[in-house]
C-alpha positions in Angstrom: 91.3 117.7 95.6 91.4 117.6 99.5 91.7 114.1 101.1 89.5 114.1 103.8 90.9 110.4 105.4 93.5 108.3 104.8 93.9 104.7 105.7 96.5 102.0 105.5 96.9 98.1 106.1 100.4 96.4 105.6 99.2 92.8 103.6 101.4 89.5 103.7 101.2 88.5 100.4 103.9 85.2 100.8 106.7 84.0 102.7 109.0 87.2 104.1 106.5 89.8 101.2 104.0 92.2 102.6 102.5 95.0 100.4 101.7 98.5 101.8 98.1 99.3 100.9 97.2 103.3 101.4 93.8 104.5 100.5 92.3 108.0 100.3 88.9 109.4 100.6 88.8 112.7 99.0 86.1 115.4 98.7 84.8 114.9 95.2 84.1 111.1 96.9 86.6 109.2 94.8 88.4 106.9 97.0 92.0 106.3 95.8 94.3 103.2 96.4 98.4 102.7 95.8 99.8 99.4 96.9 103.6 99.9 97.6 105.4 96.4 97.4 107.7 96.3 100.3 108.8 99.9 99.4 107.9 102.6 101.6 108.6 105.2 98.7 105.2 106.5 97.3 106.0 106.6 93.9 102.9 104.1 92.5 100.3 105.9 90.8 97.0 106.8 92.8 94.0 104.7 91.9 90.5 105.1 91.7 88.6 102.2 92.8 85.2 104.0 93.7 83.0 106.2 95.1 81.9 106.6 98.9 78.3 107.9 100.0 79.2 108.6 103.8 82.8 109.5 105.3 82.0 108.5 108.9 79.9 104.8 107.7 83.8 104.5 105.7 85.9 105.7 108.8 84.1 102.7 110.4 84.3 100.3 108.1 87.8 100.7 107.4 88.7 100.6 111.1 86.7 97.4 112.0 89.0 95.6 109.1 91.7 96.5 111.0 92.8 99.9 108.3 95.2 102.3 110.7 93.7 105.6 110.1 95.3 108.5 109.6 93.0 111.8 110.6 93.4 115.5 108.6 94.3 117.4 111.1 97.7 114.8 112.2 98.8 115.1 108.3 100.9 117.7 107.2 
């Protein structure tokens, strides 16, 4: 299934820890999560941890919590 945005935000989760938090809005309208603990290999299991009614209302949202998003068309 094509992801049609991706978005991350780096959590401090306690003294010197931060987590890696990467979701992805795909086509079917699943949106996937993997937290990555300090890591920065992706090997965690995707997520689902629900559904999204409008891509651009999510772009948004996710970039006024302060999510870096990543655009298609820069992924490879």
């Amino acid at each position: 299934m094509a992801t049609l945005l991706r978005a991350s935000l780096l959590l401090r989760v306690g003294h010197g820890e931060r987590q890696l938090v990467v979701r992805e809005l795909r086509e079917d309208q699943r949106v996937m999560q993997r937290i990555n603990p300090g890591t920065p290999i992706d090997e965690r299991p995707w997520t689902e941890i629900g559904r999204y009614k409008d891509l651009e209302i999510e772009r948004a949202r996710l970039r006024a919590d302060g999510w870096e998003i990543e655009e298609p068309s820069r992924r490879q």
